[in-house]
C-alpha positions as CSV (number, residue, x, y, z in Angstrom):
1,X,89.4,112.6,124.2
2,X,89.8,113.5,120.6
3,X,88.3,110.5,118.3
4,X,89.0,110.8,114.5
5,X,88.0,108.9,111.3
6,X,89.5,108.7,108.7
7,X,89.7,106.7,105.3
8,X,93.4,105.1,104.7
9,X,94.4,106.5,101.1
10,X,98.3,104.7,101.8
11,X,100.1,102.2,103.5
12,X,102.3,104.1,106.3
13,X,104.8,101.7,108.8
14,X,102.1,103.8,111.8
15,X,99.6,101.8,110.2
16,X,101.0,98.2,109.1
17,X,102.3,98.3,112.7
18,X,98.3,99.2,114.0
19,X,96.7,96.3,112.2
20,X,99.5,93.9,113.2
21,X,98.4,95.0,116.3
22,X,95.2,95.0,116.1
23,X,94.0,92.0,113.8
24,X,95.0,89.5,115.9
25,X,92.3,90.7,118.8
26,X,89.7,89.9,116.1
27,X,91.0,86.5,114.8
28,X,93.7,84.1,116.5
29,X,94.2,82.3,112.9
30,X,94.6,85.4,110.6
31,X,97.4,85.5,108.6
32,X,100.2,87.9,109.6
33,X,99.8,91.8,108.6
34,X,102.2,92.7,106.5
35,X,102.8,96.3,104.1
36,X,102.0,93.8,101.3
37,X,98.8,92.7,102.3
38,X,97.5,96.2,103.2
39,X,98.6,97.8,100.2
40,X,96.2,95.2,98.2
41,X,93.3,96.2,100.7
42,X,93.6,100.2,100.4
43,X,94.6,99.3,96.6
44,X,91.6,97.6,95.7
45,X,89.0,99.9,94.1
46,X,86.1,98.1,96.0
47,X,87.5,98.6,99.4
48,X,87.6,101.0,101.9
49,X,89.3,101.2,104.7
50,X,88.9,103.2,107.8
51,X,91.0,104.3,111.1
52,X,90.0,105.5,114.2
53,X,92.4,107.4,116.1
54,X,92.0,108.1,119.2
55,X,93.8,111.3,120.8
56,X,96.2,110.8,117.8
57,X,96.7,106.6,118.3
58,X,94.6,104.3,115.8
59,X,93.0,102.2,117.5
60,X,90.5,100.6,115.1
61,X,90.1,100.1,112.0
62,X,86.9,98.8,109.8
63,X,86.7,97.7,106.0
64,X,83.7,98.7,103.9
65,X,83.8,97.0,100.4
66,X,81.4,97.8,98.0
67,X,80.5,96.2,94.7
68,X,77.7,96.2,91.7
69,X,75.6,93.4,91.3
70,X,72.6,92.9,88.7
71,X,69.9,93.6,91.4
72,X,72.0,96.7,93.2
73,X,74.8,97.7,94.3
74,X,75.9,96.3,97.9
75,X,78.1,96.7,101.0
76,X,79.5,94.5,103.2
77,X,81.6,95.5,106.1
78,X,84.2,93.5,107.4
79,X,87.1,93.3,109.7
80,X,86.4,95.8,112.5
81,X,88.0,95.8,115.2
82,X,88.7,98.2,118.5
83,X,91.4,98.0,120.6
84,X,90.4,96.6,124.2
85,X,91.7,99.1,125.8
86,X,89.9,102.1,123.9
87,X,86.7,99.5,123.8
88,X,83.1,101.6,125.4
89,X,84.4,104.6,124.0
90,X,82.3,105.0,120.9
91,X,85.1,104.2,118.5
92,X,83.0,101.2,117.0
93,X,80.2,103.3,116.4
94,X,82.1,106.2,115.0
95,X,83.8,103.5,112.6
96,X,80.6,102.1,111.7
97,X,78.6,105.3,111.1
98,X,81.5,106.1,108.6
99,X,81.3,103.0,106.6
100,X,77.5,103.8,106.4
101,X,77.4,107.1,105.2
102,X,80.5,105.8,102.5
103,X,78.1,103.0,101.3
104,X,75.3,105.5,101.0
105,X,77.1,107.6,99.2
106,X,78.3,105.0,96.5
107,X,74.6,104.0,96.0
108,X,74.7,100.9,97.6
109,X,71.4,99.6,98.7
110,X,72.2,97.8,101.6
111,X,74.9,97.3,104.3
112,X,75.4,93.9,105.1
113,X,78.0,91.9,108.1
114,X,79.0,89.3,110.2
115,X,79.4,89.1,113.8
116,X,80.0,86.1,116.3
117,X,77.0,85.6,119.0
118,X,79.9,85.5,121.5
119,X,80.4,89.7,120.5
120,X,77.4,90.3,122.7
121,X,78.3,94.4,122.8
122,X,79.1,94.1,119.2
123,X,76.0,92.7,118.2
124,X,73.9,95.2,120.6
125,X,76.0,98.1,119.1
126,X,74.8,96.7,115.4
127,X,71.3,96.3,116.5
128,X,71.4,100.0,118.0
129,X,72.5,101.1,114.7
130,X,69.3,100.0,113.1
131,X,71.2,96.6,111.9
132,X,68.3,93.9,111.8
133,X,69.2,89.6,111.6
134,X,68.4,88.5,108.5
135,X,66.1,85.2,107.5
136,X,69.1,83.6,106.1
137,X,71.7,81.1,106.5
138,X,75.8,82.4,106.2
139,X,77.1,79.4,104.3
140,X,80.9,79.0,103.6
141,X,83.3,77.0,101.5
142,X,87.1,77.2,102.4
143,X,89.2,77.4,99.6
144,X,92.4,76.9,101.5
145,X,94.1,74.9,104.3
């Protein structure tokens, strides 16, 4: 088993075709991958995004974004998501680990996300990665339909 990360630097058809794949195992109401909207993710000079392949196949894929703000910069990472069928084999972790070392590297002073209680080996991979809950409340507005 041969795992690799990498950071996506262009849109390929391998990798429009992955996320349209793989997206909708992370959210049911996500609008449909397309070339388009991956070209404005990998475009953007904030974001990151990585692959993991696994023996050659991607099979994940994470987004770190990173951006100033008066007290520090910040991270968030968003959007990860594993395959189920290459799920227990590190792939998360090795995902995560990457955006961490990227978000150290651009200074940012500390590495914030979100995951559902439900994503019970999610949330114990997060804790095991020295993630800690926060005293705070995750408050949204929805700007569209």
């Amino acid at each position: 088993m041969t795992l690799e990360i990498h950071k996506a630097c262009e849109v390929t058809d391998e990798l429009v075709e992955a996320c349209a794949r793989l997206i909708p195992q992370l959210s049911k109401s996500a609008p449909p991958v397309t070339a388009a909207s991956l070209e404005k993710v990998v475009a953007c000079p904030t974001n990151t995004l990585f692959v993991a392949r696994l023996d050659g196949r991607i099979v994940g894929t994470l987004t770190l974004v990173v951006f100033p703000t008066p007290t520090g910069y910040r991270a968030w990472i968003e959007d990860v998501v594993v395959d189920g069928a290459a799920q227990g084999r590190q792939v998360g972790s090795a995902l995560t680990t990457a955006a961490l070392a990227r978000a150290e590297e651009l200074g940012a002073r500390t590495v914030d996300l979100t995951s559902r209680s439900s994503r019970v080996a999610a949330n114990q991979l997060y804790r095991k990665l020295g993630f800690e809950p926060r005293e705070s409340n995750l408050l949204r507005f929805s700007l569209a339909d």
